[in-house]
ZADO-1210 file (C-alpha; in nm, 4 decimals, padded with zeros to 6 digits):
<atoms>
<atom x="-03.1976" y="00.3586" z="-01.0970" code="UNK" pos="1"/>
<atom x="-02.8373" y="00.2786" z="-00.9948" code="UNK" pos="2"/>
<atom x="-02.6502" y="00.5732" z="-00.8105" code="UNK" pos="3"/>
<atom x="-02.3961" y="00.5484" z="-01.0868" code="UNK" pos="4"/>
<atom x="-02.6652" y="00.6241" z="-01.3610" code="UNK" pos="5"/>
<atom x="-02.7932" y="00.8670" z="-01.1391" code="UNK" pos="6"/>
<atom x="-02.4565" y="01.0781" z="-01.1543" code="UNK" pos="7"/>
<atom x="-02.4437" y="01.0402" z="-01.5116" code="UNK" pos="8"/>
<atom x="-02.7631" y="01.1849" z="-01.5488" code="UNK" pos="9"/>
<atom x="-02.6740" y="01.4743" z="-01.3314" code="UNK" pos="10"/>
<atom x="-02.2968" y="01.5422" z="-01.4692" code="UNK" pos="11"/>
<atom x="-02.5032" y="01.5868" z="-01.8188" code="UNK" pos="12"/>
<atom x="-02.7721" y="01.8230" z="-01.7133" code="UNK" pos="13"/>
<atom x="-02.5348" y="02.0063" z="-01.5533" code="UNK" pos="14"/>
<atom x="-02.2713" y="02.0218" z="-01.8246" code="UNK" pos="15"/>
<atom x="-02.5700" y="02.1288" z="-02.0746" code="UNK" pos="16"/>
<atom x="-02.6503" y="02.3833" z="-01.8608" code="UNK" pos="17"/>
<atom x="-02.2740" y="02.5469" z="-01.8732" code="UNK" pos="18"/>
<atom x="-02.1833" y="02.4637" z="-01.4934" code="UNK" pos="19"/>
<atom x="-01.8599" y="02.5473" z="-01.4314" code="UNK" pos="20"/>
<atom x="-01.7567" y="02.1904" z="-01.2343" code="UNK" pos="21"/>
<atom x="-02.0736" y="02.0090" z="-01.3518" code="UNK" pos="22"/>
<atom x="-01.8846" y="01.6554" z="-01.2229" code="UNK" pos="23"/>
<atom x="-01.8039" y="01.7961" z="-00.8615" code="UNK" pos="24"/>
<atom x="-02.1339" y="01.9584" z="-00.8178" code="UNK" pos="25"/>
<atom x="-02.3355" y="01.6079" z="-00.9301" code="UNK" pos="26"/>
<atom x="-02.1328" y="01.4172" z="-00.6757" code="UNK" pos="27"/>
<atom x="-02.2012" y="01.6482" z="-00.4016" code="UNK" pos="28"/>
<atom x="-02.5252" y="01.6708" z="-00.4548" code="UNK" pos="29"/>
<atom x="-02.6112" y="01.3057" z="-00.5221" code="UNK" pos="30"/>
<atom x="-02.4001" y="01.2479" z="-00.1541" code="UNK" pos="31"/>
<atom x="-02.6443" y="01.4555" z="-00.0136" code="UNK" pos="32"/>
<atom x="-02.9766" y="01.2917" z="-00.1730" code="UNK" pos="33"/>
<atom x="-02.8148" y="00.9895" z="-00.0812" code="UNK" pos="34"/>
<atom x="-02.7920" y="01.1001" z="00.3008" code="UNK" pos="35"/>
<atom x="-02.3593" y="00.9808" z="00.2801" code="UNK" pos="36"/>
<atom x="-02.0530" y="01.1963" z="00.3237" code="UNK" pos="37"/>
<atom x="-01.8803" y="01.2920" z="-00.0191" code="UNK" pos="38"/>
<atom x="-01.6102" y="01.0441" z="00.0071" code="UNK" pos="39"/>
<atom x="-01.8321" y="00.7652" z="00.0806" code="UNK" pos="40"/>
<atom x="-01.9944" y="00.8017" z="-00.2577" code="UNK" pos="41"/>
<atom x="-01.7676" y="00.5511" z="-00.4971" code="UNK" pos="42"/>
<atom x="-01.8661" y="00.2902" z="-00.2251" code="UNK" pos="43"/>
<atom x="-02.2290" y="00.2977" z="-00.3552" code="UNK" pos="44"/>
<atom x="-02.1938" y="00.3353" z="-00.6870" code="UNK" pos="45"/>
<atom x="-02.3485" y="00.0341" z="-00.7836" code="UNK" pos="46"/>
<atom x="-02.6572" y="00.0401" z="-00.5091" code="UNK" pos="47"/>
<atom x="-02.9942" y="00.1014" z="-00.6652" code="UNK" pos="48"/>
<atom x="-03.1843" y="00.4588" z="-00.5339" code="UNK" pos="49"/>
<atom x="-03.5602" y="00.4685" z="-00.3940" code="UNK" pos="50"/>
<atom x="-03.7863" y="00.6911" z="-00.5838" code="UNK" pos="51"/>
<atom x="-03.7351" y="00.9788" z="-00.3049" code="UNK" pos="52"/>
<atom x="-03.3737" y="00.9746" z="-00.2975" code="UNK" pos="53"/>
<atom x="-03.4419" y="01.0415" z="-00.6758" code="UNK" pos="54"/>
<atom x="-03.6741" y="01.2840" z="-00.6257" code="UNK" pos="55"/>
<atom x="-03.4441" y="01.4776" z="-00.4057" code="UNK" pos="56"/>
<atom x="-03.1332" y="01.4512" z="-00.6336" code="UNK" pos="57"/>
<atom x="-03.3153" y="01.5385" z="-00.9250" code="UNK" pos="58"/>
<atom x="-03.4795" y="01.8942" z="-00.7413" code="UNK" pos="59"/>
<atom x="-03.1075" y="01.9349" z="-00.6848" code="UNK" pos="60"/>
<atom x="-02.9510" y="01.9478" z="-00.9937" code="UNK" pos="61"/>
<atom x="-03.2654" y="02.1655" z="-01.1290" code="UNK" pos="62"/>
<atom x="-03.2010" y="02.4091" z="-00.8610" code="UNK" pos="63"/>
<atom x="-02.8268" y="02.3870" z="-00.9411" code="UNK" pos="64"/>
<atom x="-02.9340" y="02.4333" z="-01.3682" code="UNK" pos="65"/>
<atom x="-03.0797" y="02.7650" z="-01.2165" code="UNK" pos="66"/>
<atom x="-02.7221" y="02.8312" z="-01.0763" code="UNK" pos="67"/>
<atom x="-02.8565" y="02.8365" z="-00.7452" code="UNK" pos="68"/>
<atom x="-02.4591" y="02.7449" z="-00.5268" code="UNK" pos="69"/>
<atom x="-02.4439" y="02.4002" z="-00.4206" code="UNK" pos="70"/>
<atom x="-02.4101" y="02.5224" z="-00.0734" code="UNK" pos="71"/>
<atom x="-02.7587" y="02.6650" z="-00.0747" code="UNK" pos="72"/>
<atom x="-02.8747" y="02.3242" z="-00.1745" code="UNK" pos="73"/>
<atom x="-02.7402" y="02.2026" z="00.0651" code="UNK" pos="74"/>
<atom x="-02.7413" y="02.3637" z="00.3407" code="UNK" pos="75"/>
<atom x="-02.3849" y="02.3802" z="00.4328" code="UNK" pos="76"/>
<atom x="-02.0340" y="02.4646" z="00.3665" code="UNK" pos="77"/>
<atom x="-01.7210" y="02.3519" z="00.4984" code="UNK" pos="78"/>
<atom x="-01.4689" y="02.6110" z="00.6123" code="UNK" pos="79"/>
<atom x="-01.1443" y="02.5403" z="00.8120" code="UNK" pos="80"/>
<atom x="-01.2406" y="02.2071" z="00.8647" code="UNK" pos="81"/>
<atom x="-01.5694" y="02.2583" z="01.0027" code="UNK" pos="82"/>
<atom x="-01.9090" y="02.2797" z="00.8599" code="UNK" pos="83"/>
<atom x="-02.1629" y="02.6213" z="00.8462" code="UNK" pos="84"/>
<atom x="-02.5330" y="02.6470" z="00.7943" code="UNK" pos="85"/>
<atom x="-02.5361" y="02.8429" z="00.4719" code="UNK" pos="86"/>
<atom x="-02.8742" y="03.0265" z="00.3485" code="UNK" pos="87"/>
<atom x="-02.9761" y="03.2529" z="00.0723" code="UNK" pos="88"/>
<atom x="-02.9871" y="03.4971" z="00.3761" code="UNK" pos="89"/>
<atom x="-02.5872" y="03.4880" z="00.3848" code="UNK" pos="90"/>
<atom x="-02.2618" y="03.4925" z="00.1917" code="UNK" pos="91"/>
<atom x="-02.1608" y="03.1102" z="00.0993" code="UNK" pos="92"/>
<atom x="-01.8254" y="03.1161" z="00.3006" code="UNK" pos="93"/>
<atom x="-01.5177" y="03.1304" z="00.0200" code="UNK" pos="94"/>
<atom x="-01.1821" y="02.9760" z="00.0668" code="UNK" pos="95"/>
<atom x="-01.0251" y="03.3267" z="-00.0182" code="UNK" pos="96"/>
<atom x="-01.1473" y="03.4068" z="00.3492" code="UNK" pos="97"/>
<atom x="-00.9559" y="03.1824" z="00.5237" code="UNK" pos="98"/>
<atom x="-00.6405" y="03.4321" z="00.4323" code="UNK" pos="99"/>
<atom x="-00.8163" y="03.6549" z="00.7293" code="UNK" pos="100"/>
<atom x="-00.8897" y="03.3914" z="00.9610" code="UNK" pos="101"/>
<atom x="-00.5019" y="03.3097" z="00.9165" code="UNK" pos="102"/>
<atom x="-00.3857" y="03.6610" z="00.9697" code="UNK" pos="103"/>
<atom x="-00.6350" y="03.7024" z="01.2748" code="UNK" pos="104"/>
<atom x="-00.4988" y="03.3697" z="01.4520" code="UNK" pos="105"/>
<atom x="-00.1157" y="03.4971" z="01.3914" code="UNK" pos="106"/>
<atom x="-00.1864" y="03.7540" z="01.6729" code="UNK" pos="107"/>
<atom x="-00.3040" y="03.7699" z="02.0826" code="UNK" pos="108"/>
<atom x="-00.6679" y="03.8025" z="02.1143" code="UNK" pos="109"/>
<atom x="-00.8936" y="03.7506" z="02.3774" code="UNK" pos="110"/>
<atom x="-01.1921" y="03.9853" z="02.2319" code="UNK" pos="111"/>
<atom x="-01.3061" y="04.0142" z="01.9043" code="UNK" pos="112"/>
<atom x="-01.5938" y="04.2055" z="01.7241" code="UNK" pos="113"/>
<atom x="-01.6891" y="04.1157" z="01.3598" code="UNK" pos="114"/>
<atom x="-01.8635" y="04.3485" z="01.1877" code="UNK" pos="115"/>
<atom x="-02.1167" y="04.2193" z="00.9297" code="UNK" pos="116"/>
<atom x="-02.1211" y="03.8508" z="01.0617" code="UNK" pos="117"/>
<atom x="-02.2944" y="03.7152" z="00.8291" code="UNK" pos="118"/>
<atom x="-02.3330" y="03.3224" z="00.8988" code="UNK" pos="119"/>
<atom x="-02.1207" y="03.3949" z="01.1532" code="UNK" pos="120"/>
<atom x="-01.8346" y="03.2231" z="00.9986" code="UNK" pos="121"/>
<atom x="-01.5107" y="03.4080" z="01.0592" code="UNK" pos="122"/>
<atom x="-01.6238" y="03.4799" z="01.4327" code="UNK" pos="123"/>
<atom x="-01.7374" y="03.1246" z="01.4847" code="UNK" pos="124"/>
<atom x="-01.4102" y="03.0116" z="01.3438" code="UNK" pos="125"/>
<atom x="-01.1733" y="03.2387" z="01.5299" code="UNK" pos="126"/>
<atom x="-01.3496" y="03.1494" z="01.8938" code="UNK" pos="127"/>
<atom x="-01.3265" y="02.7750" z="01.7789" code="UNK" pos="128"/>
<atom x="-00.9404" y="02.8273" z="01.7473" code="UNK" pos="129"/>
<atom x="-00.9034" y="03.0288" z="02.0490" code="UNK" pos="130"/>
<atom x="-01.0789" y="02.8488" z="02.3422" code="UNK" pos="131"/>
<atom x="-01.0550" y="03.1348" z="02.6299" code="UNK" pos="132"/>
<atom x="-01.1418" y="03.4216" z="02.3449" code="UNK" pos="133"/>
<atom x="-01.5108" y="03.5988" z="02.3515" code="UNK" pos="134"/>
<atom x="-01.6714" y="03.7634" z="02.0760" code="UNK" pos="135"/>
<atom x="-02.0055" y="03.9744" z="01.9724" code="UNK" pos="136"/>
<atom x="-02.0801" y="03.9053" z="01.5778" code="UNK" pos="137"/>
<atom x="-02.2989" y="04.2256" z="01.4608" code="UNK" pos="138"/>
<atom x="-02.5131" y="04.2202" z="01.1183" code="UNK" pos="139"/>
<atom x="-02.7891" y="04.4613" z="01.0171" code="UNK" pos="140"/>
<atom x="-03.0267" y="04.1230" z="00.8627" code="UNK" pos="141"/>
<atom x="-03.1893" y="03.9642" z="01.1602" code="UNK" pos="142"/>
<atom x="-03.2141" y="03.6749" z="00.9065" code="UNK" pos="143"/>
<atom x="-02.8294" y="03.6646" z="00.8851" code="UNK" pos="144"/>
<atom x="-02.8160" y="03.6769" z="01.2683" code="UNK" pos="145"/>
<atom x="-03.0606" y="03.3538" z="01.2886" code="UNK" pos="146"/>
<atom x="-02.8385" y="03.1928" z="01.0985" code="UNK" pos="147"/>
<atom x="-02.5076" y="03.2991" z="01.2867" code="UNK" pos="148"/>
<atom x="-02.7147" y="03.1603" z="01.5990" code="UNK" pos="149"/>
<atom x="-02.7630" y="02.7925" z="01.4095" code="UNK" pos="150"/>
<atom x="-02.4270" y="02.7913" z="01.3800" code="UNK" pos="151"/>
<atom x="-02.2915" y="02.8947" z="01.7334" code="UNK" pos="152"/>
<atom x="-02.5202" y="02.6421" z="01.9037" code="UNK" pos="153"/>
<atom x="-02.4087" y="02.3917" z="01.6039" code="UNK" pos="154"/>
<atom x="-02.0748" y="02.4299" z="01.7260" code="UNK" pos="155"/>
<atom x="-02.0846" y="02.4417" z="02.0614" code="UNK" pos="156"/>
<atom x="-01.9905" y="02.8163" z="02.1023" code="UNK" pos="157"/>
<atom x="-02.3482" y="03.0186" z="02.2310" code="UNK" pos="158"/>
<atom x="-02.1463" y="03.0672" z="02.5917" code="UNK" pos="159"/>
<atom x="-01.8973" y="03.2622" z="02.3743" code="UNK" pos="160"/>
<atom x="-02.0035" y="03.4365" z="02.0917" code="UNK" pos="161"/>
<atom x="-02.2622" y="03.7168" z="02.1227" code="UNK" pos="162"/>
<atom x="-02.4989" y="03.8423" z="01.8268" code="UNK" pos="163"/>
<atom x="-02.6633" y="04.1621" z="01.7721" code="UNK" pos="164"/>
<atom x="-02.8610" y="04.4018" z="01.5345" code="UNK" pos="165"/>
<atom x="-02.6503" y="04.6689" z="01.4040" code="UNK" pos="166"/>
<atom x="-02.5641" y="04.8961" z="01.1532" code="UNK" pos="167"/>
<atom x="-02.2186" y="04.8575" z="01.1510" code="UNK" pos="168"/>
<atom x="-02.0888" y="05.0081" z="01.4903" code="UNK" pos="169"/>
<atom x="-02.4391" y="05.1811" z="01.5396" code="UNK" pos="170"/>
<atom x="-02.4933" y="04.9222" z="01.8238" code="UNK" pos="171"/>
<atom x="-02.1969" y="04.8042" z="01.9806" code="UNK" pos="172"/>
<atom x="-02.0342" y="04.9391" z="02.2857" code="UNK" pos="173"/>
<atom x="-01.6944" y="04.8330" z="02.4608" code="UNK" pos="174"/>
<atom x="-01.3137" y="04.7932" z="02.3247" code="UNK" pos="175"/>
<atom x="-01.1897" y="04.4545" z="02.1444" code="UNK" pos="176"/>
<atom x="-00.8600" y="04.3276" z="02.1071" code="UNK" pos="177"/>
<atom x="-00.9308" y="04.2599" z="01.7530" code="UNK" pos="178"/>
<atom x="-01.2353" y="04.3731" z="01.5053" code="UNK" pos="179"/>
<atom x="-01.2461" y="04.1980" z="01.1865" code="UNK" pos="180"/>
<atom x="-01.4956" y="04.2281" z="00.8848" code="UNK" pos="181"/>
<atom x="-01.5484" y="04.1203" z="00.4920" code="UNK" pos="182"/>
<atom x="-01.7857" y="04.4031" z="00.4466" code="UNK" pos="183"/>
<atom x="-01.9672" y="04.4427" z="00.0518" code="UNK" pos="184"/>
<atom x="-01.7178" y="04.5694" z="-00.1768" code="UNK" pos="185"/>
<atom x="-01.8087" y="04.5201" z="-00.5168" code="UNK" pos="186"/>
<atom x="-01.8693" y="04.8302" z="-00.7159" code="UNK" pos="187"/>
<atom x="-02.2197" y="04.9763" z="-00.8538" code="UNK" pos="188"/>
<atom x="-02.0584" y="04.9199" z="-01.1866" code="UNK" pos="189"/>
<atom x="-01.9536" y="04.5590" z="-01.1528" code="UNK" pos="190"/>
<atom x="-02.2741" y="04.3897" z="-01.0190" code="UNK" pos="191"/>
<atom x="-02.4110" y="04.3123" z="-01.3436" code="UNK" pos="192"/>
<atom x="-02.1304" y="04.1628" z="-01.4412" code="UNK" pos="193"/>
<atom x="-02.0832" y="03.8738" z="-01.1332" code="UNK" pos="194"/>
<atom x="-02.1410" y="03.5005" z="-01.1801" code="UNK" pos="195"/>
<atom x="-02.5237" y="03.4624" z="-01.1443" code="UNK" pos="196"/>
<atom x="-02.5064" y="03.2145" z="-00.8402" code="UNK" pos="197"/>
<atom x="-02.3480" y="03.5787" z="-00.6795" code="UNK" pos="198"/>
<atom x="-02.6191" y="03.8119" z="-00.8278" code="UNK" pos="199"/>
<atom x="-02.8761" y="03.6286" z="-00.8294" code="UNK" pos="200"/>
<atom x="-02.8824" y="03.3997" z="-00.4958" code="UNK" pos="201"/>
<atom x="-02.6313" y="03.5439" z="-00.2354" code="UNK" pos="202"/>
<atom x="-02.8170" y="03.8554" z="-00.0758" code="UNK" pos="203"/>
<atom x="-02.6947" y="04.1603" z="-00.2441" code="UNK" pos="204"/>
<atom x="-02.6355" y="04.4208" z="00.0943" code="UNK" pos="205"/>
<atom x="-02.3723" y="04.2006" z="00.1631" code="UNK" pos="206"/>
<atom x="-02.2284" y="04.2631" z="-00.1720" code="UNK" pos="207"/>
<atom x="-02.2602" y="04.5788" z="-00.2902" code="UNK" pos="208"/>
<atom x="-02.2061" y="04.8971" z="-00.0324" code="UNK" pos="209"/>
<atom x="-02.5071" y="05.1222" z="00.0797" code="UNK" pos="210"/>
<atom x="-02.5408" y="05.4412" z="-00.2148" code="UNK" pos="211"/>
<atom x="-02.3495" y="05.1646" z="-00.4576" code="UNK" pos="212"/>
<atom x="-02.0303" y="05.3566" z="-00.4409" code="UNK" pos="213"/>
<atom x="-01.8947" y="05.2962" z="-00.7911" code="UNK" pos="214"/>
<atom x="-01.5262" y="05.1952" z="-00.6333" code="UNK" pos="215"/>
<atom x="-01.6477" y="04.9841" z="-00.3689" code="UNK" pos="216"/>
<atom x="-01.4969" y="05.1524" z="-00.0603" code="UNK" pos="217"/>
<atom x="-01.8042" y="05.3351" z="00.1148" code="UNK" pos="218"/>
<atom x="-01.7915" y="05.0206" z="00.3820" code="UNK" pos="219"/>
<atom x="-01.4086" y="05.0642" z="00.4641" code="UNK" pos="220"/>
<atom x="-01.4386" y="05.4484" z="00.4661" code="UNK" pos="221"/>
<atom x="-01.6818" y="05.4528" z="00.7368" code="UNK" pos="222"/>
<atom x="-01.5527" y="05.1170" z="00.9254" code="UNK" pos="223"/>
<atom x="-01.1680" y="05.3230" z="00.9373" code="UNK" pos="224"/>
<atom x="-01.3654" y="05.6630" z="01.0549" code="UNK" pos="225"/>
<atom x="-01.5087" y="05.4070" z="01.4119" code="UNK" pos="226"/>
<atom x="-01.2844" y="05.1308" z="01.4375" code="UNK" pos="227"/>
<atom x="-00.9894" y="05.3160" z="01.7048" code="UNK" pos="228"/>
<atom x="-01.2889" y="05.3944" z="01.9430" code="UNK" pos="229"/>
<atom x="-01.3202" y="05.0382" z="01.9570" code="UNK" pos="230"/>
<atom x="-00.9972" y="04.9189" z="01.9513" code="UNK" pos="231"/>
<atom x="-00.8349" y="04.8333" z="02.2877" code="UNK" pos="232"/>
<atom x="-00.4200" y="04.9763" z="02.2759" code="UNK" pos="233"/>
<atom x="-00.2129" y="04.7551" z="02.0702" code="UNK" pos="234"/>
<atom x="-00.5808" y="04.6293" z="01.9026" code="UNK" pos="235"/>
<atom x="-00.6139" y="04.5131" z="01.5424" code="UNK" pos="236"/>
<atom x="-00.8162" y="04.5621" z="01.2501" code="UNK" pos="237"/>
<atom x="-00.8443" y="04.2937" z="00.9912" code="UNK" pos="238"/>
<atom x="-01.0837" y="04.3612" z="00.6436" code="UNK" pos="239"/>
<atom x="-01.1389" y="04.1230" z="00.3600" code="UNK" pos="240"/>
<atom x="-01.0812" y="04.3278" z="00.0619" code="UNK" pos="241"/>
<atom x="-01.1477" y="04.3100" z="-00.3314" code="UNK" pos="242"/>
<atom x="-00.8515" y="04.2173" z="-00.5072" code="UNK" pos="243"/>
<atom x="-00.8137" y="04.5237" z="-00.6744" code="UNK" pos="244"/>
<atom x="-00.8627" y="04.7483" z="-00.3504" code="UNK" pos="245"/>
<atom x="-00.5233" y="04.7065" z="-00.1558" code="UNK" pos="246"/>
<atom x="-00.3784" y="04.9828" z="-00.1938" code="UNK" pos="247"/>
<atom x="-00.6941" y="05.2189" z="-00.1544" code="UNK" pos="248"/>
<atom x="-00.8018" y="05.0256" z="00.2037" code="UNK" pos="249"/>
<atom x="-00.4305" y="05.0595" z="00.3316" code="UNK" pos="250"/>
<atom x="-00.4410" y="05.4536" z="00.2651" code="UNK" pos="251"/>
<atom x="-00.7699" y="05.4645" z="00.4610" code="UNK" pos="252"/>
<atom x="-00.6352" y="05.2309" z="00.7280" code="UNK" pos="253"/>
<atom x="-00.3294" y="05.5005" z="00.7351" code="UNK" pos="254"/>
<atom x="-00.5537" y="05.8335" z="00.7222" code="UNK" pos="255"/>
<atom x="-00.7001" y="05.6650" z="01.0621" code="UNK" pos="256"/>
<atom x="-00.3868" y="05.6312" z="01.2422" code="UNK" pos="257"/>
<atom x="-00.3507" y="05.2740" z="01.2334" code="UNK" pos="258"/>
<atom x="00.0362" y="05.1311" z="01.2541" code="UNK" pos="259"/>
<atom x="00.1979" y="04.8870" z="01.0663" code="UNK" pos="260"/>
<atom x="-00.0260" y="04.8712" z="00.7595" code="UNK" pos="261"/>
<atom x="-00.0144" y="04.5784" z="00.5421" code="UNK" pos="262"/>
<atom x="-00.1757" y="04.4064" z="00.2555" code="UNK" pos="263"/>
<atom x="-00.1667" y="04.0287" z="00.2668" code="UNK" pos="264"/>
<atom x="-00.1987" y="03.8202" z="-00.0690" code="UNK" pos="265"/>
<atom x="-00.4382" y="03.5158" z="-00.0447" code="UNK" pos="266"/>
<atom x="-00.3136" y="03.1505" z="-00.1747" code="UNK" pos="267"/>
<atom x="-00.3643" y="03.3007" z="-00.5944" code="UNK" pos="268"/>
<atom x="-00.1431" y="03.5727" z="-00.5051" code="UNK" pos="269"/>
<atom x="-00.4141" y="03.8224" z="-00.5007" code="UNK" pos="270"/>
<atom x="-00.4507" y="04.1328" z="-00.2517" code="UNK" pos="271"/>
<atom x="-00.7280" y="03.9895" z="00.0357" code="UNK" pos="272"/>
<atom x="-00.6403" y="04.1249" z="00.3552" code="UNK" pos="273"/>
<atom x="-00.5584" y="04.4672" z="00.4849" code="UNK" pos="274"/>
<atom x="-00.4556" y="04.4780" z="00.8334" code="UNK" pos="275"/>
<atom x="-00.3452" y="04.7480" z="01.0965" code="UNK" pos="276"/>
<atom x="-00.3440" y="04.7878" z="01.4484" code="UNK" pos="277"/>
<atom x="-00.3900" y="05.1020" z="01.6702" code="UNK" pos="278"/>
<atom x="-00.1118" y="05.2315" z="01.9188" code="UNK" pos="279"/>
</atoms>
């Protein structure tokens, strides 16, 4: 079979299936049965496929019918330009992040904790950016932290970046110049109701809080209650938020005594960021 026929194929399962972006999602996948880089795909559109590479694509788009994300598939995500491991163990890195990693790099650093690393990705990212900065990336999944390791060494970064077990600030000692986190926040009553490639693929504690607080907030409550022990004077705190939860993680940031409280919007114009910074 041509690689052209090939896409077809795939674009129409998909599109019978309901996938929202059935075209995109063929093409990526069929890049990545082919073993080629997304942009090099037109280029062999009229090359004929060996039964594997078949094979592979078409376990691909069936795992993609089951809305399983492409990035799962695959392996991999891009994110500010460079590419992440990505497993069912961890969140699939979302553009909406990159609104933190933005705020973070606007300001001095030179430590940096992030709390509920996850792949590692907004850690990872900010030492990338910021060649004499340090940083310990903590996550309660030891499967989330074998990840976050793939992707240090990946990058070039293990001298850097530390990773460790904990629940929340349970484990870490010191002061940072910066802690940053995109803890769960979805509420107990809004689970049900996500995209199944979210509820039934990404791993749900880093979803929904511990006791399934019904406004999503149980993370920020107790993350505001620790974070100025481990802020270092003139430190910052930086939270990925739910778009709906601005103004209720800026009071909390305020009841702790953190200064110049703000709520950045990301590129849709929705609250995504809270961020505040200790005397």
């Amino acid at each position: 079979m041509r690689v052209s026929d090939a896409l077809a194929e795939g674009v129409a399962r998909l599109q019978a299936a309901q996938i929202e972006g059935a075209p995109g999602d063929a093409r990526r996948l069929l890049a990545h049965a082919l073993g080629l880089a997304p942009d090099r795909l037109l280029l062999a559109m009229g090359d004929a496929m060996t039964e594997a590479q078949m094979t592979g694509f078409r376990a691909a788009i069936a795992a993609r019918e089951s809305r399983q994300p492409v990035a799962q598939i695959i392996g991999k995500r891009l994110f500010w330009g460079r590419s992440f491991r990505v497993t069912p163990d961890v969140l699939d890195p979302r553009p909406e992040t990159e609104t933190l990693i933005e705020a973070a790099l606007a300001r001095p650093f030179e430590r940096v904790l992030d709390l509920g690393t996850g792949s590692g990705v907004i850690l990872l990212t900010l030492l990338a950016e910021r060649g004499q900065a340090r940083g310990l990336g903590v996550d309660i999944s030891a499967a989330a932290l074998a990840v976050a390791r793939v992707n240090a060494r990946a990058l070039g970064l293990e001298a850097r970046a530390e990773f460790g077990q904990s629940d929340w600030f349970s484990a870490v000692t010191g002061q940072f110049d910066l802690v940053v986190a995109n803890p769960p926040y979805i509420g107990a009553g809004e689970f049900a109701s996500l995209a199944p490639e979210l509820r039934d693929w990404e791993p749900r504690a880093a979803l929904v809080p511990d006791g399934c607080e019904g406004n999503g907030l149980a993370a920020y409550r107790l993350i505001c209650a620790e974070a100025t022990a481990y802020l270092a004077s003139g430190g910052g705190l930086m939270v990925e938020i739910g778009w709906q939860q601005g103004a209720a993680v800026a009071a909390l940031f305020a009841q702790a005594g953190l200064r110049d409280v703000a709520v950045l919007r990301d590129l849709s114009g929705k609250d995504r960021v809270v961020t505040g910074r200790r005397d």
